[in-house]
Predicted model as a PDB file, atoms N, CA, C, CB and O in Angstrom, pLDDT in the B-factor column:
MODEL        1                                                                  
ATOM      1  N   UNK A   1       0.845  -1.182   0.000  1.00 87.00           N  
ATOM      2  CA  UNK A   1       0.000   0.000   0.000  1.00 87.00           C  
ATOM      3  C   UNK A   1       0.890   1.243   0.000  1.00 87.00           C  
ATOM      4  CB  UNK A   1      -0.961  -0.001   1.225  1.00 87.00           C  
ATOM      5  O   UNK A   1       1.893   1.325   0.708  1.00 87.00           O  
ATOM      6  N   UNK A   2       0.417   2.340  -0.942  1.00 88.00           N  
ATOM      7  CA  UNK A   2       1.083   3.562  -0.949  1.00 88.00           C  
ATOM      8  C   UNK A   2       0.740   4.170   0.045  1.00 88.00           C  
ATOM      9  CB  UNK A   2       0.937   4.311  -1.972  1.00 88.00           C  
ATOM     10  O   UNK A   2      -0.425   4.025   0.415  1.00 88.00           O  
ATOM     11  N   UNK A   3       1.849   5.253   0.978  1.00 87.00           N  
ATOM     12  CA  UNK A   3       1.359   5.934   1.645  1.00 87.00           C  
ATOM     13  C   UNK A   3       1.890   7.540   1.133  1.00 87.00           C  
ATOM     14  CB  UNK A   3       1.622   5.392   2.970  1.00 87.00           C  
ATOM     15  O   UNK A   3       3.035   7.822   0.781  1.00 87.00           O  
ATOM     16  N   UNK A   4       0.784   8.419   1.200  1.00 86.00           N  
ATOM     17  CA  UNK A   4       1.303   9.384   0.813  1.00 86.00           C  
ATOM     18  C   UNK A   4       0.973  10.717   1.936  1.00 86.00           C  
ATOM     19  CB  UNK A   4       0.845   9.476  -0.603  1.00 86.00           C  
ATOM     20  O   UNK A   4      -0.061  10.807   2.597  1.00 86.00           O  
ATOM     21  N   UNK A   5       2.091  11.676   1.961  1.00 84.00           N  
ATOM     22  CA  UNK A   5       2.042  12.680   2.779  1.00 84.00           C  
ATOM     23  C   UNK A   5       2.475  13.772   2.178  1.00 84.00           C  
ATOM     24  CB  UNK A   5       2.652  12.470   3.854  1.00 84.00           C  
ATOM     25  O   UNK A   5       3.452  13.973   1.455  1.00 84.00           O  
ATOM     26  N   UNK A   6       1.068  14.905   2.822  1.00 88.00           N  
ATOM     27  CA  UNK A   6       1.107  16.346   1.853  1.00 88.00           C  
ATOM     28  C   UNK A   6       2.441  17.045   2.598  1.00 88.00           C  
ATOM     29  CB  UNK A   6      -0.612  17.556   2.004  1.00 88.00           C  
ATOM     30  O   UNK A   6       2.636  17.117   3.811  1.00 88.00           O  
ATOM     31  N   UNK A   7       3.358  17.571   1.443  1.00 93.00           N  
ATOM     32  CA  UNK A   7       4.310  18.594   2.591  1.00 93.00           C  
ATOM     33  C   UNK A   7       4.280  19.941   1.050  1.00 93.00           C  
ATOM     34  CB  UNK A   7       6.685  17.614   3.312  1.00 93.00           C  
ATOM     35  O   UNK A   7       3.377  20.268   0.280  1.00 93.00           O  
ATOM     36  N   UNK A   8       5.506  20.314   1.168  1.00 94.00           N  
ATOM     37  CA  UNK A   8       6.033  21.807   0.549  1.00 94.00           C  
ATOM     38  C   UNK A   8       7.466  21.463  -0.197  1.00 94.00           C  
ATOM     39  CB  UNK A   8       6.331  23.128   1.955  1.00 94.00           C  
ATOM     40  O   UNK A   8       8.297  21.168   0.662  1.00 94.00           O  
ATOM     41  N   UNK A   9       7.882  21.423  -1.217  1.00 95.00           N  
ATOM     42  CA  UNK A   9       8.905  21.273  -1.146  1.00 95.00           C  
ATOM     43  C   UNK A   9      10.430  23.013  -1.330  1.00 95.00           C  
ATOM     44  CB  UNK A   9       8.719  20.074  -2.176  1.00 95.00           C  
ATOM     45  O   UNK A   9      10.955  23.667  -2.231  1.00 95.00           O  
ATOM     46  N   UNK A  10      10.440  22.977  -0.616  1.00 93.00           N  
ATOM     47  CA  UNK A  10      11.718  24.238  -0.035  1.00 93.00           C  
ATOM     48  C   UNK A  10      13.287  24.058  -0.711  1.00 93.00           C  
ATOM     49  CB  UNK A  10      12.032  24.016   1.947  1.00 93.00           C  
ATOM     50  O   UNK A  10      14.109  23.143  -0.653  1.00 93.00           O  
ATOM     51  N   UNK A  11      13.278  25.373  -1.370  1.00 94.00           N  
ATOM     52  CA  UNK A  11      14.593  25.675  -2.077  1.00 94.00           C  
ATOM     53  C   UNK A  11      15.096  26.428  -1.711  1.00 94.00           C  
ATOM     54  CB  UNK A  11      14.693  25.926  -3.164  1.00 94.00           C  
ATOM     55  O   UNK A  11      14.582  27.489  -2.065  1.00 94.00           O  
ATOM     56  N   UNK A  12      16.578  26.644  -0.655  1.00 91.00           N  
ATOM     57  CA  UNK A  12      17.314  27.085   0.393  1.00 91.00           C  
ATOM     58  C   UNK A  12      18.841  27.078   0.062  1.00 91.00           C  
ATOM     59  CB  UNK A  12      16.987  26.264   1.563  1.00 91.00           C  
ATOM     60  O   UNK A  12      19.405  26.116  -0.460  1.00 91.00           O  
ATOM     61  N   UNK A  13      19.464  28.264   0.423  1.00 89.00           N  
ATOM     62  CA  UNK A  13      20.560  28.393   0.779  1.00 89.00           C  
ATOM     63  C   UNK A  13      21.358  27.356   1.716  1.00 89.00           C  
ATOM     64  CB  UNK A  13      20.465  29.458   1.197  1.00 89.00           C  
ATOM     65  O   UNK A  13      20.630  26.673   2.435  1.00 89.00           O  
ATOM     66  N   UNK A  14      22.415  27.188   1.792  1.00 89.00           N  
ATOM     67  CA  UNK A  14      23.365  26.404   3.021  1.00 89.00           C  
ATOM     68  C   UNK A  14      22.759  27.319   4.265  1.00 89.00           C  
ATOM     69  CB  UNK A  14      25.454  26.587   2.816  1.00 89.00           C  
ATOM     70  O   UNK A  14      22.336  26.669   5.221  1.00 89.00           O  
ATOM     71  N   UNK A  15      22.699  28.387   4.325  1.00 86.00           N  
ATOM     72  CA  UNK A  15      22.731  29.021   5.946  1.00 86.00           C  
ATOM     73  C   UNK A  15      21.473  28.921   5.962  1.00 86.00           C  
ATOM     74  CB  UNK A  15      23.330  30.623   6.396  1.00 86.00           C  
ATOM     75  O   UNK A  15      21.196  28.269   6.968  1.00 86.00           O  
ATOM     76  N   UNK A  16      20.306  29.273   5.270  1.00 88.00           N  
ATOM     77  CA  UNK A  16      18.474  29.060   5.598  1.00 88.00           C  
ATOM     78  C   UNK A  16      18.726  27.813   5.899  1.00 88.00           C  
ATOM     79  CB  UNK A  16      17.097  29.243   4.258  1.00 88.00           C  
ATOM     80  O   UNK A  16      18.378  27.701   7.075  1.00 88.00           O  
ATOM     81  N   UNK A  17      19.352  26.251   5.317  1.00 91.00           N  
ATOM     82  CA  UNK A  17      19.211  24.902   5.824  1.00 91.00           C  
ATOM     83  C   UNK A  17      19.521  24.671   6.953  1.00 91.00           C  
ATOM     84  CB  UNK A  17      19.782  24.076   5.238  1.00 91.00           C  
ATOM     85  O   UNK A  17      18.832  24.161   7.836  1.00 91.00           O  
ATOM     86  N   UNK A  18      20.938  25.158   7.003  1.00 90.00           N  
ATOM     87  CA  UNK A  18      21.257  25.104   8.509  1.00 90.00           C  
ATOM     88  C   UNK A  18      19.881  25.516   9.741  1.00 90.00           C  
ATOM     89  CB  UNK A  18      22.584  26.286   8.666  1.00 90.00           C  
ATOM     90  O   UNK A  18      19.405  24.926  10.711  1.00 90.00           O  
ATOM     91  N   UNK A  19      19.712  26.366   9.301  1.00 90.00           N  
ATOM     92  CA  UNK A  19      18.661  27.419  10.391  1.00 90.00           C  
ATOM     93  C   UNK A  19      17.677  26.338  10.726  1.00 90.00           C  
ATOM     94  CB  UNK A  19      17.704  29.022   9.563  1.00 90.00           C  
ATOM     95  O   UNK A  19      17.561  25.906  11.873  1.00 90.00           O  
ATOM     96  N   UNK A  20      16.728  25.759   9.364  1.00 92.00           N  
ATOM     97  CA  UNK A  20      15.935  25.161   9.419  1.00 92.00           C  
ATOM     98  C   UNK A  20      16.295  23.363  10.074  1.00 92.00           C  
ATOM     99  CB  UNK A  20      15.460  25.479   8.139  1.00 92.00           C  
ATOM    100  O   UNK A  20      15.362  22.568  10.184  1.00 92.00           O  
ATOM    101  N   UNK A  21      17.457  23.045  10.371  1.00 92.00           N  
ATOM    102  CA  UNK A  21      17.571  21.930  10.671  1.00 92.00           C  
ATOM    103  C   UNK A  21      17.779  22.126  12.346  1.00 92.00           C  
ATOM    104  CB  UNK A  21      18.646  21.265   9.789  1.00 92.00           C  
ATOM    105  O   UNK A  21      17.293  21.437  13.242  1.00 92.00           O  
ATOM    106  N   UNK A  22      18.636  23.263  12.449  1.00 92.00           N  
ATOM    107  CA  UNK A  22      18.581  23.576  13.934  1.00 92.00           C  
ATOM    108  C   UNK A  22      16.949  23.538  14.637  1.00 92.00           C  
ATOM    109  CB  UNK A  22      19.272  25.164  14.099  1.00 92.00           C  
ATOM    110  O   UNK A  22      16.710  23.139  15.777  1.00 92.00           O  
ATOM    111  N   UNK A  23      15.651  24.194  13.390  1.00 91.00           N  
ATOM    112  CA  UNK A  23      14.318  24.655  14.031  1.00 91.00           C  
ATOM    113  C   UNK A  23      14.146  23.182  13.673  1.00 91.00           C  
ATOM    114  CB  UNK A  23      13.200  26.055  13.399  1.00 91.00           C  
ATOM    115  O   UNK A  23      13.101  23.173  14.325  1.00 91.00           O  
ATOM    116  N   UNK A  24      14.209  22.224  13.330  1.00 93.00           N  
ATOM    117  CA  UNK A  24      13.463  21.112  13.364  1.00 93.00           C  
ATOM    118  C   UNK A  24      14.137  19.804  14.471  1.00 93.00           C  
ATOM    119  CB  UNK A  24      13.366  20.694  11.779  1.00 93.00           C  
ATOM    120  O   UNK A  24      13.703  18.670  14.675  1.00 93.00           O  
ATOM    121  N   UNK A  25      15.079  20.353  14.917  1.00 93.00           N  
ATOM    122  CA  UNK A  25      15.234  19.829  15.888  1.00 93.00           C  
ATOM    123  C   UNK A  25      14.783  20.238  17.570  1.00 93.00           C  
ATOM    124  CB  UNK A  25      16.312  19.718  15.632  1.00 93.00           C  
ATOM    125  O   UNK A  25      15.217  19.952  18.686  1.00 93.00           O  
ATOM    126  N   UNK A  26      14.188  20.679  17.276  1.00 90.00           N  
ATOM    127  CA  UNK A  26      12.845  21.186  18.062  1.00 90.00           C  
ATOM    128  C   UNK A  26      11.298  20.509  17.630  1.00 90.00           C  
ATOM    129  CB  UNK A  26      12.736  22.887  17.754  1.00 90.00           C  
ATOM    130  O   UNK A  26      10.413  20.074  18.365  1.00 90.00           O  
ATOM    131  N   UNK A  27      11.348  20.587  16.493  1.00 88.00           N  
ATOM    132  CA  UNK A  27       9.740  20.297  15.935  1.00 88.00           C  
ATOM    133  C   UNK A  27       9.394  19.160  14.652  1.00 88.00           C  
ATOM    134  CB  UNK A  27       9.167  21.838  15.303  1.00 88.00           C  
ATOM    135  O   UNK A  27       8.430  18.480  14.298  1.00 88.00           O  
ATOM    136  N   UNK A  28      10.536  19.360  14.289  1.00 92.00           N  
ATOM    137  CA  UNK A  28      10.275  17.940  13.847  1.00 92.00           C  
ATOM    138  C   UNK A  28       9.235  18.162  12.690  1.00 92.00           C  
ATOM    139  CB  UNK A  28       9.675  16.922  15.115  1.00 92.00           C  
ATOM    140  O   UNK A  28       8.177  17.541  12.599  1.00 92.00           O  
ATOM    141  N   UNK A  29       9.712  19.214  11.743  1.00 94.00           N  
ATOM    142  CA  UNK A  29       8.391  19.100  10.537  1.00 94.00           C  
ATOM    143  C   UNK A  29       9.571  18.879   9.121  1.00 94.00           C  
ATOM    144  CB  UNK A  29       7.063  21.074  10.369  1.00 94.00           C  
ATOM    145  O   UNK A  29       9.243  19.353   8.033  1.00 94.00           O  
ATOM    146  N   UNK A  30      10.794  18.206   9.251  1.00 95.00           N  
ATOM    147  CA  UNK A  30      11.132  18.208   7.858  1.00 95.00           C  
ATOM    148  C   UNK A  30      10.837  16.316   7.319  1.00 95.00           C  
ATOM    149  CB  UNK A  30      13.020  18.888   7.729  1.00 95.00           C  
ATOM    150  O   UNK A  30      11.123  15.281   7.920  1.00 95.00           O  
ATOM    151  N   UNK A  31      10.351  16.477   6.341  1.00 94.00           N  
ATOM    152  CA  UNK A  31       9.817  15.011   5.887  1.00 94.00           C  
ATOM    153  C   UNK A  31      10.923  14.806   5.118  1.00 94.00           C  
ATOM    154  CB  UNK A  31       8.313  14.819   5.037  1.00 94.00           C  
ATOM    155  O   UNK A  31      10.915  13.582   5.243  1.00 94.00           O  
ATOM    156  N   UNK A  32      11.890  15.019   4.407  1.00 93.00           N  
ATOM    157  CA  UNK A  32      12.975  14.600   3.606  1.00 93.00           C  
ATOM    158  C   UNK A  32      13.739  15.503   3.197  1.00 93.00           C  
ATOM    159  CB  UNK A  32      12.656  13.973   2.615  1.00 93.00           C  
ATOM    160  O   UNK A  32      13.319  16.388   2.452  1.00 93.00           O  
ATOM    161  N   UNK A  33      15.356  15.430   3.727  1.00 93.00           N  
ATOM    162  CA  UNK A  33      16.136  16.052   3.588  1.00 93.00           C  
ATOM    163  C   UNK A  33      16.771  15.773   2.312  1.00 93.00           C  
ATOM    164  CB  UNK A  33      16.721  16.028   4.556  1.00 93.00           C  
ATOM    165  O   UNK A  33      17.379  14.703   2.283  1.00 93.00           O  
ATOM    166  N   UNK A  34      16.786  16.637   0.994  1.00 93.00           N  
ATOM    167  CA  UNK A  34      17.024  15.962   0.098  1.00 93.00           C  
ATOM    168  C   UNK A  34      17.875  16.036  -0.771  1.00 93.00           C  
ATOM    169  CB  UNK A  34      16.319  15.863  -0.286  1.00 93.00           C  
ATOM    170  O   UNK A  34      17.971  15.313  -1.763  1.00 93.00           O  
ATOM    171  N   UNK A  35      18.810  17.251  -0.343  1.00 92.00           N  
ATOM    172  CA  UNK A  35      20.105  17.215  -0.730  1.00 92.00           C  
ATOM    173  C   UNK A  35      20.090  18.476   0.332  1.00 92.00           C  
ATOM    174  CB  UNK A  35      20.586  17.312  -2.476  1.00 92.00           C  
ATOM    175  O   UNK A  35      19.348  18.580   1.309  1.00 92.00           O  
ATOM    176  N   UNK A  36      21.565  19.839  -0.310  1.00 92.00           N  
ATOM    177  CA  UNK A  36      22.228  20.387   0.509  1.00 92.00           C  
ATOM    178  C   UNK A  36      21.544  21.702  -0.055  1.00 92.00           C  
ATOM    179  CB  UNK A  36      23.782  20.096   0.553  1.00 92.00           C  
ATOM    180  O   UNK A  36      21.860  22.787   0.432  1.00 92.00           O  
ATOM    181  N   UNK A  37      20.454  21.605  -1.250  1.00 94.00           N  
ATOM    182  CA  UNK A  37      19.856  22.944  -1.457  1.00 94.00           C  
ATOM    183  C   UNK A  37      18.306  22.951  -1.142  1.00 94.00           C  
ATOM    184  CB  UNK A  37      20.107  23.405  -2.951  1.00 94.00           C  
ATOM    185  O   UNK A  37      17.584  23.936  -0.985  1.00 94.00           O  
ATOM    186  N   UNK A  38      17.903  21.327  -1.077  1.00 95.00           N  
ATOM    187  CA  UNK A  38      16.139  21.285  -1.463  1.00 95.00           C  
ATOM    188  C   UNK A  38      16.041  20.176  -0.013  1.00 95.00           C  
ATOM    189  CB  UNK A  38      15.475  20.348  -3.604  1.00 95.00           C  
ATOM    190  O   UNK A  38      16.766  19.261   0.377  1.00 95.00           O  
ATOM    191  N   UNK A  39      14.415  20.959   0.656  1.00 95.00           N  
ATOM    192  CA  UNK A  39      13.834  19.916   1.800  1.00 95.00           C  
ATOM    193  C   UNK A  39      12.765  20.158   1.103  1.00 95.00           C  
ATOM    194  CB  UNK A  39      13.819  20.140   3.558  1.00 95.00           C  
ATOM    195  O   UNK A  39      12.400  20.809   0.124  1.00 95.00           O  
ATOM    196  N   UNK A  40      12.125  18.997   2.387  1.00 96.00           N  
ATOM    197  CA  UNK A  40      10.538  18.593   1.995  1.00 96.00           C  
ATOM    198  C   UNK A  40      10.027  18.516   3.258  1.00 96.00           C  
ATOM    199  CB  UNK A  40      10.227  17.119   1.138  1.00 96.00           C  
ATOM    200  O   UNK A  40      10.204  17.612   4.075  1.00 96.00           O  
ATOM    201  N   UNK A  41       9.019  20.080   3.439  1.00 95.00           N  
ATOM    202  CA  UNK A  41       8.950  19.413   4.867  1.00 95.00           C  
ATOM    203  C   UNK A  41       7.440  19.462   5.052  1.00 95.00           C  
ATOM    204  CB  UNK A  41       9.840  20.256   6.166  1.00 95.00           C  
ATOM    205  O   UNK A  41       6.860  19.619   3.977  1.00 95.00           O  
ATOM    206  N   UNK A  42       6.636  19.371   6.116  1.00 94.00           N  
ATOM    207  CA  UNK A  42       5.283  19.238   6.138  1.00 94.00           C  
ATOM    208  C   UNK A  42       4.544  20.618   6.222  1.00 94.00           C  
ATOM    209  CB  UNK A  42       4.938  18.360   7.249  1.00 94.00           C  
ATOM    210  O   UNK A  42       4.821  21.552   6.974  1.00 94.00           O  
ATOM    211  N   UNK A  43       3.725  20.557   5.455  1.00 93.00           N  
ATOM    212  CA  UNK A  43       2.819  21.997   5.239  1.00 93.00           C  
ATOM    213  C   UNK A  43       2.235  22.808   5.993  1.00 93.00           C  
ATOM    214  CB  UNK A  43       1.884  21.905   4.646  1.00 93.00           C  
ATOM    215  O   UNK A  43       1.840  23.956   5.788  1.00 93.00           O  
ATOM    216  N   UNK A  44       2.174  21.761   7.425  1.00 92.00           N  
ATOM    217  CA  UNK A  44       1.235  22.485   8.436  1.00 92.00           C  
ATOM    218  C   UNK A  44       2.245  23.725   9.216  1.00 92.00           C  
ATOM    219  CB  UNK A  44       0.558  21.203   9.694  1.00 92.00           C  
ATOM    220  O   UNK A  44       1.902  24.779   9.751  1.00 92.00           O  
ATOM    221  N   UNK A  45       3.471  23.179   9.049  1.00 93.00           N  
ATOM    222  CA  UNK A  45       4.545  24.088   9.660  1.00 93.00           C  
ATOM    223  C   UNK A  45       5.295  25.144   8.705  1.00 93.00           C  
ATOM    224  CB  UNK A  45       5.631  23.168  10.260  1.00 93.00           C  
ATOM    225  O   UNK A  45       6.474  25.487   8.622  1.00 93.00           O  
ATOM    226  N   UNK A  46       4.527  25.390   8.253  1.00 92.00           N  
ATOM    227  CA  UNK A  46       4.902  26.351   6.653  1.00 92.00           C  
ATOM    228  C   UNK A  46       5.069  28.006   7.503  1.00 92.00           C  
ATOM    229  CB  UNK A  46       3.004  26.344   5.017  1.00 92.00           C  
ATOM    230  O   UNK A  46       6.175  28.547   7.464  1.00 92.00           O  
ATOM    231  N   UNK A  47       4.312  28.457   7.976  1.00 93.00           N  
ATOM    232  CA  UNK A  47       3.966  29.443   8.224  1.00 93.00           C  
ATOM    233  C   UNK A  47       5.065  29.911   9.331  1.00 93.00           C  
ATOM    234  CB  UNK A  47       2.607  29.369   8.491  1.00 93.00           C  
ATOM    235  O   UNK A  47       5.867  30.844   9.308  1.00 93.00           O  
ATOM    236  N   UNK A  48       4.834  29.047  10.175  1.00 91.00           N  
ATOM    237  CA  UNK A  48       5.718  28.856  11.349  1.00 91.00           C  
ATOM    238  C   UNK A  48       7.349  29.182  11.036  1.00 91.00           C  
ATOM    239  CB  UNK A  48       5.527  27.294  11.836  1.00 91.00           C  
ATOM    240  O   UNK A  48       8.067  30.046  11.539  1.00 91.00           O  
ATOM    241  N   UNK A  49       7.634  28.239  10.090  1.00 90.00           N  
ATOM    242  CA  UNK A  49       9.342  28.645   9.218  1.00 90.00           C  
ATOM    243  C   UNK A  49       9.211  30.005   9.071  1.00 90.00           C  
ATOM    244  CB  UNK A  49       9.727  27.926   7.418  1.00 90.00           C  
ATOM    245  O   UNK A  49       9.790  30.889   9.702  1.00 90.00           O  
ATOM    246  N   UNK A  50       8.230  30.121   7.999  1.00 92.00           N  
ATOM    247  CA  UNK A  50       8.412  31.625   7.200  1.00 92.00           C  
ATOM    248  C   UNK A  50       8.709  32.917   8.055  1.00 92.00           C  
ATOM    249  CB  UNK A  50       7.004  32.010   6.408  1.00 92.00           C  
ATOM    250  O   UNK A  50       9.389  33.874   7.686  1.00 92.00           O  
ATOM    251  N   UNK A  51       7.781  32.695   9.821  1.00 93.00           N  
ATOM    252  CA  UNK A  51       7.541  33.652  10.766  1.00 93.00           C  
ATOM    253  C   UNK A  51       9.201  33.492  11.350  1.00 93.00           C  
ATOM    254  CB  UNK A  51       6.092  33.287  11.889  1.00 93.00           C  
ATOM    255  O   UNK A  51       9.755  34.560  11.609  1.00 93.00           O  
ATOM    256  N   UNK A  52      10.075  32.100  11.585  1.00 89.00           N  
ATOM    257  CA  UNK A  52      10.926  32.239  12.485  1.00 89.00           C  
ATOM    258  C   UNK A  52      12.445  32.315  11.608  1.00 89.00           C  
ATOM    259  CB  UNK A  52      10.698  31.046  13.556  1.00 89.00           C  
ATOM    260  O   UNK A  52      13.528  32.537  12.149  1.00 89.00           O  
ATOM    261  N   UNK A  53      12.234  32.071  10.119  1.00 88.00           N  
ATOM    262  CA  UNK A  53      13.452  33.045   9.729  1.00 88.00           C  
ATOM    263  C   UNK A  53      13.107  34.553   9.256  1.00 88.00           C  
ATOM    264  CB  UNK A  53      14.257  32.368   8.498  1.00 88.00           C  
ATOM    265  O   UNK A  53      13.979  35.322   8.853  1.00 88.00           O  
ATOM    266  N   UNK A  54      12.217  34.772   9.316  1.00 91.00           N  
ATOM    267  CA  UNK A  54      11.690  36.252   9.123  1.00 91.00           C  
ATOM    268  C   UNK A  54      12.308  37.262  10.383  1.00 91.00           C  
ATOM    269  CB  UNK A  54       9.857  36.230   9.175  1.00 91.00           C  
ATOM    270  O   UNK A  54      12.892  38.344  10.315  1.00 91.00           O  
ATOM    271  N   UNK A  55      12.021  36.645  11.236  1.00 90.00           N  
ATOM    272  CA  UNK A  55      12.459  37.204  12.733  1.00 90.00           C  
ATOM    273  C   UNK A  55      14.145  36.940  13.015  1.00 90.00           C  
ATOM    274  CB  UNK A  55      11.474  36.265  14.047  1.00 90.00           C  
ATOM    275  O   UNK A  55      14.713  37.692  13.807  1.00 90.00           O  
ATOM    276  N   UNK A  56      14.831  35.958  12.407  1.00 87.00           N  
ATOM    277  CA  UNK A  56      16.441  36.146  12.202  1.00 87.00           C  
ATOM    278  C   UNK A  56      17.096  36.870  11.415  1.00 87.00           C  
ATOM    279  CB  UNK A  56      17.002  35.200  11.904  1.00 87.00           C  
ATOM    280  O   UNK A  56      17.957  37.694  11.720  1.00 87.00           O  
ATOM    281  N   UNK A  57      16.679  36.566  10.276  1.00 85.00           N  
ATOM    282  CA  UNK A  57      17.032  37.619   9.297  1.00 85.00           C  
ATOM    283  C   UNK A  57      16.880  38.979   9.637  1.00 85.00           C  
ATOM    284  CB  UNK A  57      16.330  37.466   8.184  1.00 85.00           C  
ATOM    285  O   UNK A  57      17.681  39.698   9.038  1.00 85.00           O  
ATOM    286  N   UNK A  58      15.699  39.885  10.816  1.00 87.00           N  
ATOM    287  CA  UNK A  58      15.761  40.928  11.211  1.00 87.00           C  
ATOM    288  C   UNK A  58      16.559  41.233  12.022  1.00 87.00           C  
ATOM    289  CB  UNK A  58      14.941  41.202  11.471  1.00 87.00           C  
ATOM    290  O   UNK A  58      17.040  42.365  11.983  1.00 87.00           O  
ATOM    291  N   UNK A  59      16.939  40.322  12.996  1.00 85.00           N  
ATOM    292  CA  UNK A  59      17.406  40.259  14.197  1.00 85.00           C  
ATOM    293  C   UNK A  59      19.056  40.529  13.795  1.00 85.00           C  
ATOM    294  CB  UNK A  59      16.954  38.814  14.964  1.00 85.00           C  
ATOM    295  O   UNK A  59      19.704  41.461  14.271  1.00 85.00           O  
ATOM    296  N   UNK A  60      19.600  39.526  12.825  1.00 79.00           N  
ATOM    297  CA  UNK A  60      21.072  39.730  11.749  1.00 79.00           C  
ATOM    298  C   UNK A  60      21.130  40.768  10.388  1.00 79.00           C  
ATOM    299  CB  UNK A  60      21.387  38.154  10.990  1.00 79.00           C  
ATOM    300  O   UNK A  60      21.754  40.503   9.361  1.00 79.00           O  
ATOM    301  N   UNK A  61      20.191  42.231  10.664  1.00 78.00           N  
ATOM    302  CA  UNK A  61      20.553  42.557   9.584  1.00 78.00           C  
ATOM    303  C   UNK A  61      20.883  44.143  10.403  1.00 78.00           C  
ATOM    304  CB  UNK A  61      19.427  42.264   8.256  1.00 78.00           C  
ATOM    305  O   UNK A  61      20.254  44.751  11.269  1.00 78.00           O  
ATOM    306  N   UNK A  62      22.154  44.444   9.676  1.00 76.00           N  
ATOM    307  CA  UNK A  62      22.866  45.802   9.911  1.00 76.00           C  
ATOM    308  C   UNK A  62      21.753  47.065   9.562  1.00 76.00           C  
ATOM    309  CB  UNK A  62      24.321  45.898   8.830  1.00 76.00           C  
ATOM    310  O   UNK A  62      21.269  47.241   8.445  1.00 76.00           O  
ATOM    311  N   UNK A  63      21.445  47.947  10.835  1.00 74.00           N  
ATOM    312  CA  UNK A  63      20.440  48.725  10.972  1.00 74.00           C  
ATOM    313  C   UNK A  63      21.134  50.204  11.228  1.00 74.00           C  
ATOM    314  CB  UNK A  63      19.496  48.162  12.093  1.00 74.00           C  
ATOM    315  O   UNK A  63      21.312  50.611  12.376  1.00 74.00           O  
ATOM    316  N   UNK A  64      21.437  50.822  10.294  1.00 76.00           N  
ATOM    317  CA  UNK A  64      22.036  52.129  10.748  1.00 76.00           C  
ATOM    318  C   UNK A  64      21.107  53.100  11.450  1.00 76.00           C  
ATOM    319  CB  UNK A  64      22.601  52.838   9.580  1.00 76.00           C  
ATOM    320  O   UNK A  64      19.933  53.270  11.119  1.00 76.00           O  
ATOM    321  N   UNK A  65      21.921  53.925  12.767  1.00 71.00           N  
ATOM    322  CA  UNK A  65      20.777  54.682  13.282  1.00 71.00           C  
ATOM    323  C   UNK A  65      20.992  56.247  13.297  1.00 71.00           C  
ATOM    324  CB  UNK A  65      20.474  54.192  14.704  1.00 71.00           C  
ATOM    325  O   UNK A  65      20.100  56.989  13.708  1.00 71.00           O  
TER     326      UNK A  65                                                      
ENDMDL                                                                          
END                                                                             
């Protein structure tokens, strides 16, 4: 029997992968790591990624004042 599972599939930099393997070792939403540029991870946690490198990328970006 086939089993099939809905995910996203994600096209990433080395440093976004990194990020995202560090956040899934917390949560646990990548379904297949599938080389060193492309994951596959589950859809329900889509949003969640998008919100927590959104918030690094601000956090690491040079802000002149």
């Amino acid at each position: 029997m086939v089993k099939a599972i809905k995910g996203t599939f994600i096209e990433c930099d080395a440093a976004a992968r990194e990020v995202l393997l560090r956040l899934n070792a917390e949560e646990k939403f990548i379904i297949e790591d599938l080389d060193k540029f492309h994951l596959f991870i589950n859809s329900n946690y889509l949003t969640r990624i998008q919100t927590a490198l959104d918030e690094l990328m601000d956090n690491n970006t040079y802000k002149s004042q």
